[in-house]
VEXDRENKOL-387810 format. One line per field, with one value per atom (N, C-alpha, C): x, y, z; residue number from 1; atom name. Coordinates in nm, 4 decimals. Each point is the difference from the previous one (the first is absolute). Layout:
residues N
x	X|...
y	Y|...
z	Z|...
ketor	NUM|...
fise	CA|...
END
This chain:
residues 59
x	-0.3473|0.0641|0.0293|0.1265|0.0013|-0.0403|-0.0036|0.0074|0.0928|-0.0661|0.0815|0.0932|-0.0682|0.0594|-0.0374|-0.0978|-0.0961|0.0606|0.0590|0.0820|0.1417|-0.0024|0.1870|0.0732|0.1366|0.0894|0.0694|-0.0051|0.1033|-0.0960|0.0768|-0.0142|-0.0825|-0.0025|-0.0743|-0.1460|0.0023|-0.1082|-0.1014|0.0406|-0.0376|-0.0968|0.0745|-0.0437|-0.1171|0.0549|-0.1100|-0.1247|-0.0181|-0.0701|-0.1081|0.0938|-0.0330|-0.1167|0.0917|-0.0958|-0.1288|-0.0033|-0.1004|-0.1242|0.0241|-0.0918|-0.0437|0.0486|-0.0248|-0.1131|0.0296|-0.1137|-0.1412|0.0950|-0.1430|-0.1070|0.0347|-0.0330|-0.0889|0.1207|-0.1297|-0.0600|-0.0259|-0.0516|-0.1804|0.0576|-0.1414|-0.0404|0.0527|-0.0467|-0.0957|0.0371|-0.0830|-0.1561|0.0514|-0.1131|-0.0974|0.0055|-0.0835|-0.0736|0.0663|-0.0529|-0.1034|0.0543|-0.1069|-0.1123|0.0113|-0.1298|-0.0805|0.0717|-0.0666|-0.0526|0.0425|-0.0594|-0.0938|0.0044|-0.1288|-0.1285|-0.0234|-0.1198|-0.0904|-0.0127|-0.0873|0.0658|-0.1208|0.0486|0.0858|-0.0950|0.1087|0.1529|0.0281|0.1294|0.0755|-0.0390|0.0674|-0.0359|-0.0663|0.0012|0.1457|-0.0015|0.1168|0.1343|0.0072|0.1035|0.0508|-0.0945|0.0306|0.0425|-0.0709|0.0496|0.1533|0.0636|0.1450|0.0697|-0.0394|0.1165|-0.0080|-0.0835|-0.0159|0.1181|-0.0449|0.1144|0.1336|0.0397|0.1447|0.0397|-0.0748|0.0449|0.0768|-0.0796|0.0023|0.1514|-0.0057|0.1471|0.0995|-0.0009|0.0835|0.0478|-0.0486|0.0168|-0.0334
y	-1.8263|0.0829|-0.0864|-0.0028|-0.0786|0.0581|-0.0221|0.0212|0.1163|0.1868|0.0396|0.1088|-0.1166|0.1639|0.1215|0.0314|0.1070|0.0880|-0.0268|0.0591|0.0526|0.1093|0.1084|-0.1110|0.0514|-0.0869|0.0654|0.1258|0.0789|-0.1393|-0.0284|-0.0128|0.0758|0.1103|0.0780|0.0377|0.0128|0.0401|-0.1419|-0.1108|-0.1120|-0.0231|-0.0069|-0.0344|0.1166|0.1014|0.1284|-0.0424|-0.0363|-0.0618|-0.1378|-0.0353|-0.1279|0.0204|0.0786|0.0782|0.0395|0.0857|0.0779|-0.1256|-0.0872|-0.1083|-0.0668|-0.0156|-0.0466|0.0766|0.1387|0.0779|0.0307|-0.0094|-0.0074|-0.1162|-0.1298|-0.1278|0.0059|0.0688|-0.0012|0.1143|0.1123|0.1131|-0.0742|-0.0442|-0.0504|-0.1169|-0.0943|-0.0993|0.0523|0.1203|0.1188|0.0565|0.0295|0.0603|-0.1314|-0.0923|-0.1226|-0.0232|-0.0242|-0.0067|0.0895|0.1150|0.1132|0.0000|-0.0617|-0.0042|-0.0970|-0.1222|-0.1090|0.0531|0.0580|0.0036|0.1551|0.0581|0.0791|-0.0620|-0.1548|-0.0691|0.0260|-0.0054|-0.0378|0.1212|-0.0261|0.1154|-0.0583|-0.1292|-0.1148|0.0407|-0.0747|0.0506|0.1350|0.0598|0.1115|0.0785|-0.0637|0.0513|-0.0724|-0.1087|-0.0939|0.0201|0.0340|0.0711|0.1594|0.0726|0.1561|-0.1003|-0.0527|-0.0711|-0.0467|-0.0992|-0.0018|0.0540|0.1461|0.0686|0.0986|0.0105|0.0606|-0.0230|-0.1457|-0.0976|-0.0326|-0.0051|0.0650|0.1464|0.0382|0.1508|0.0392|-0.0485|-0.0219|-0.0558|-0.1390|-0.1012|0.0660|0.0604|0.1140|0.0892|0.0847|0.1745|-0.0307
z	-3.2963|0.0998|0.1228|0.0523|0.1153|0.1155|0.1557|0.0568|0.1174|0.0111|0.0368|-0.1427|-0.0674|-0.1436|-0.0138|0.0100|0.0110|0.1026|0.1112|0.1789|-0.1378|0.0903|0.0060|0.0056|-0.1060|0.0984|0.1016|0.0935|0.0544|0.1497|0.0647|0.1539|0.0417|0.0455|0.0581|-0.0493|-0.1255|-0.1035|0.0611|-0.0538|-0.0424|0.1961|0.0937|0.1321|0.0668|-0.0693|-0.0086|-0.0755|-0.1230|-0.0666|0.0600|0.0330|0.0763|0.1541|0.0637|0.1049|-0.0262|-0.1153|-0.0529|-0.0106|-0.0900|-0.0250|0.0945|0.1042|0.1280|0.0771|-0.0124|0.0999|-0.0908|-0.1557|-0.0669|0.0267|0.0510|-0.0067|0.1397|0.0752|0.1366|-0.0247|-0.0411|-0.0036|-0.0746|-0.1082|-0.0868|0.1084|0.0368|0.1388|0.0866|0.0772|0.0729|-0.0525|-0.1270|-0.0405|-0.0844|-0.0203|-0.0304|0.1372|0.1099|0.1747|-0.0303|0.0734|-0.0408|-0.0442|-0.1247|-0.1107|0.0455|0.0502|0.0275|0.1352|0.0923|0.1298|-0.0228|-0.0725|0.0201|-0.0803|-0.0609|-0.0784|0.0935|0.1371|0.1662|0.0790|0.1114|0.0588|0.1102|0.0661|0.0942|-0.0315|-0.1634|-0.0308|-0.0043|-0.0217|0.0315|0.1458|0.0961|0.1337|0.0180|0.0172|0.0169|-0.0561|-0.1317|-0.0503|0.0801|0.0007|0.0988|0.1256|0.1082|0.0982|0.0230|-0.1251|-0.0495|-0.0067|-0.0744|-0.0234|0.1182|0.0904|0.1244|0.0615|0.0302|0.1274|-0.0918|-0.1589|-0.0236|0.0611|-0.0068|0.0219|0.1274|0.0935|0.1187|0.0345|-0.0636|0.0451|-0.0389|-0.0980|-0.1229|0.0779|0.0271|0.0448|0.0989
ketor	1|1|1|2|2|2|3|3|3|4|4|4|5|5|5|6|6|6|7|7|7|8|8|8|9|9|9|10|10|10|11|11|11|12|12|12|13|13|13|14|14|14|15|15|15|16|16|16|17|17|17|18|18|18|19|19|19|20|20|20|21|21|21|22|22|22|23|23|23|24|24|24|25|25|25|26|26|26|27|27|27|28|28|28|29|29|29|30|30|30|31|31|31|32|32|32|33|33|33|34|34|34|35|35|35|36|36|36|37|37|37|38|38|38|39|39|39|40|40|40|41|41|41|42|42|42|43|43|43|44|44|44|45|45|45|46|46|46|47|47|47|48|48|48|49|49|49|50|50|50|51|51|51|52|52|52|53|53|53|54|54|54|55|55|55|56|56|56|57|57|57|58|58|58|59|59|59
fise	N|CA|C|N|CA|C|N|CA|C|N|CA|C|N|CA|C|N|CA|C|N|CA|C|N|CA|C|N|CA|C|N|CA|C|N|CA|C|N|CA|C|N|CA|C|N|CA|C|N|CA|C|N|CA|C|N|CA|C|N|CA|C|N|CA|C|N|CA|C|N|CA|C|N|CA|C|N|CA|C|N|CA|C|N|CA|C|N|CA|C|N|CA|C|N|CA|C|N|CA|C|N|CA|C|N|CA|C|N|CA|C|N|CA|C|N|CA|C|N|CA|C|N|CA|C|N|CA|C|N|CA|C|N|CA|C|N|CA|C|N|CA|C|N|CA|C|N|CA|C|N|CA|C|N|CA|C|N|CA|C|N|CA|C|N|CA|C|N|CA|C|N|CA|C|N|CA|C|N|CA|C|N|CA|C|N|CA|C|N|CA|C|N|CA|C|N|CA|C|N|CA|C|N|CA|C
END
């Protein structure tokens, strides 16, 4: 199978597709963090701390 065979061929389908795999990629990225920062509690004080001060810069 080459590369990209598996993808639509419509344009739209295919970049839709494409998108999709992308948020899946950071979505699972997120939740590996997560896992890793609740092992300690250090870590996951520090992690809540993070997404505190995103929040913050964010909204």
């Amino acid at each position: 199978m080459r590369a990209g065979e598996h993808l639509p061929l419509h344009r739209g389908l295919r970049a839709a597709e494409q998108a999709r795999l992308w948020v899946s990629v950071a979505l699972i990225a997120v939740l590996l963090l997560a896992i890793e920062a609740n092992r300690s509690a250090g870590r996951q004080a520090l992690s809540i701390a993070l997404v505190g001060a995103a929040a913050l810069l964010l909204f």
